[in-house]
ZAGUDO-807612 format. One line per 8 residues: for each residue x, y, z of C-alpha. Coordinates in steps of 0.1 Angstrom, whole numbers. Last residue first. Layout:
BEGIN
X Y Z  ...;
% end
This chain:
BEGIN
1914 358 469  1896 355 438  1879 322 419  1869 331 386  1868 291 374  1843 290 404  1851 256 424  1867 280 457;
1830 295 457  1811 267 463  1776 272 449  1783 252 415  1793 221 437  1758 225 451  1758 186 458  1780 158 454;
1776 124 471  1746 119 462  1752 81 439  1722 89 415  1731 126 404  1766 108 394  1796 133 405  1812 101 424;
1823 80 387  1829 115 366  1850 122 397  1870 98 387  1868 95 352  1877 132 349  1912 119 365  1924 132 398;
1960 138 397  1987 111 410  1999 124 439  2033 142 454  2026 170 423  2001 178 439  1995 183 474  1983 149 496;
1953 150 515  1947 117 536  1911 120 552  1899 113 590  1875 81 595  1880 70 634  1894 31 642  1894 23 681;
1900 40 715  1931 36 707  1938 51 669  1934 31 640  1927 53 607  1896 43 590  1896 58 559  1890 91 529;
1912 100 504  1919 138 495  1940 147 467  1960 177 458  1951 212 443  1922 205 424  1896 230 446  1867 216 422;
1868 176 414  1893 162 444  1889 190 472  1851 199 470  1840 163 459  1862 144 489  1853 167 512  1816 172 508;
1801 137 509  1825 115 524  1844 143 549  1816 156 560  1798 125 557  1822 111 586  1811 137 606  1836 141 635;
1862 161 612  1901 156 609  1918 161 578  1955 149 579  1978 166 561  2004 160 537  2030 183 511  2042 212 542;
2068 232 524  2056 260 545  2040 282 521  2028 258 502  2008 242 534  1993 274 540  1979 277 504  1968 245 505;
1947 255 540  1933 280 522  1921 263 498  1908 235 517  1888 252 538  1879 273 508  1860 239 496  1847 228 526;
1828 262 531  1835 295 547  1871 297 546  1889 329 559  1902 323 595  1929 304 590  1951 299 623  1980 279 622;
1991 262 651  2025 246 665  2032 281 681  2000 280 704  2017 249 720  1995 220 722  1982 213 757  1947 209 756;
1936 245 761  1956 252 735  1940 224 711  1908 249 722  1918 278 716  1929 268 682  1891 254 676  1880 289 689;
1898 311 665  1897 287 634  1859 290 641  1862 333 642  1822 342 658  1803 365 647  1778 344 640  1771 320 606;
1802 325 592  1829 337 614  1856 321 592  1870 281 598  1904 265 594  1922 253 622  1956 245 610  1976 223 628;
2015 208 634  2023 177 660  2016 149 636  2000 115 630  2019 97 664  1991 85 679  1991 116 708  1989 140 675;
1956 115 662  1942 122 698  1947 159 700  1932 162 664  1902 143 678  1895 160 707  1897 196 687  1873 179 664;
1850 171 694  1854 202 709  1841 223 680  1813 198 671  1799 203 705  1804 237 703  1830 261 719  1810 292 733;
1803 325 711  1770 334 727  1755 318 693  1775 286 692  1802 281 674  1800 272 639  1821 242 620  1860 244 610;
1877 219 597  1911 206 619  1939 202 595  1967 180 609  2001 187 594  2033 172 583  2018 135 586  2030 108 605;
2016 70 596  1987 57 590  1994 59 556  2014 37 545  2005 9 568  1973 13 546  1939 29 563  1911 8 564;
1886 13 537  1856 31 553  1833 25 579  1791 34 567  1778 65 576  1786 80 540  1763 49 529  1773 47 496;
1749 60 469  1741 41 434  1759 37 404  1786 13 413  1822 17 429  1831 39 454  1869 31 462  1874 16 426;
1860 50 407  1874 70 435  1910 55 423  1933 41 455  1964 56 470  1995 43 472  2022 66 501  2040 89 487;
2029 118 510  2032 94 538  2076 99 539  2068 130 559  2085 162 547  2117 175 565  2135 191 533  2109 188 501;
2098 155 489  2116 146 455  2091 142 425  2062 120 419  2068 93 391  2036 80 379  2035 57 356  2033 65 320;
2001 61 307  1999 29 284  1997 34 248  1964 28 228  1962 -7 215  1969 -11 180  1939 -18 157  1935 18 139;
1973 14 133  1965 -12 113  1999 -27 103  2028 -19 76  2026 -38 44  1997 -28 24  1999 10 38  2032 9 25;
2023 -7 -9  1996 21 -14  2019 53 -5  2046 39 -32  2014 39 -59  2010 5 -72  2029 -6 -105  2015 -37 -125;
2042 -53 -146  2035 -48 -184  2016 -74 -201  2030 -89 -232  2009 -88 -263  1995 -116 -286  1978 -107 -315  1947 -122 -315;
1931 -146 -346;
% end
């Protein structure tokens, strides 16, 4: 025969019954990035700094290359618009010092995006670097020589790759409260391949996008650069996406002296 005894009521730690009666927090979705809330333009800046700009990892998509030869994304009503300054990259003259083709052909271009309306300010950017011969020098000779006053153009005559191009040229546009520029080269690799890698994922002072920009004699590829904070910042994913060895669009990154975490002036 059993003795009968009453059970006692069954008391679970006070740290147990919450777990047992709030939710997973392992299964709730991680929280949306705020959005991105630039702040005021500074007196007399262009209204295209906060113009919508596209991710890398949706602008070059995939694993393998894009043709940098190939047109690029037209540019948006946004942007195809006034700029605060056009930045003409440099490239060599030639060896008795003369203007170069690729000289005159930027200069050509910057003089037509000014006639469109994109600005009426420049930096020419460009060191003597392989003669003795001062790029930023000869390309502002040359907008002279095509009518734009020597006082609308800044000479900077340091930079002796992409990268310091736009390093310098940053630091120029600080200076003068200038947040957007428009990046004129002839190459549209130049600006594909180099530009975009040695401004977005090493100089990291704004961001460069690369288009089609209508003009008259029909659409040229020149880039967008936008200072930060004006634009969202380049994520890791992004240039995680255009640093893959199989896409080539990045090389010698580790050469460029602007990317070096010791960088100097």
């Amino acid at each position: 025969m059993f003795d009968f005894v009453p059970l006692r009521p069954l008391r679970l730690p006070a740290t147990l019954l919450l777990a047992l009666t709030l939710p997973a927090c392992a299964s709730d979705p991680p929280p949306s990035p705020a959005p991105f809330s630039p702040p005021s333009l500074p007196d007399g800046a262009q209204a295209a700094a906060l113009c919508t700009v596209e991710s890398m990892v949706d602008r070059y998509p995939g694993e393998y290359a894009n043709y940098p030869l190939d047109p690029q994304p037209p540019a948006s009503a946004c942007m195809a618009a006034a700029h605060d300054v056009i930045i003409v990259l440099g490239c060599p003259n030639e060896p008795d010092g003369a203007p170069s083709p690729c000289q005159i052909a930027r200069a050509d271009l910057a003089v037509a995006f000014m006639d469109a309306g994109y600005g009426d300010h420049f930096i020419t950017t460009g060191g003597a670097v392989h003669n003795e011969w001062v790029e930023a020098d000869t390309l502002r000779d040359l907008l002279v020589a095509r009518g734009i006053p020597v006082g609308s153009i800044v000479t900077e005559p340091k930079a002796r790759h992409t990268d310091e191009n736009i390093y310098y040229s940053t630091l120029l546009m600080e200076e003068r409260d200038w947040v957007s520029a428009l990046v004129v080269s002839e190459q549209r690799a130049h600006l594909t391949l180099t530009g975009l890698c040695d401004s977005n994922c090493c100089v990291d002072l704004g961001r460069l996008t690369v288009a089609d920009f209508p003009l008259a004699s029909g659409p040229v590829t020149a880039g967008h650069y936008v200072r930060y904070p004006w634009t969202p910042p380049v994520s890791e994913g992004e240039c995680a996406q255009i640093l893959q060895p199989s896409k080539f669009m990045c090389t010698n990154l580790s050469q460029r002296l602007a990317c070096a975490d010791n960088f100097q002036l």
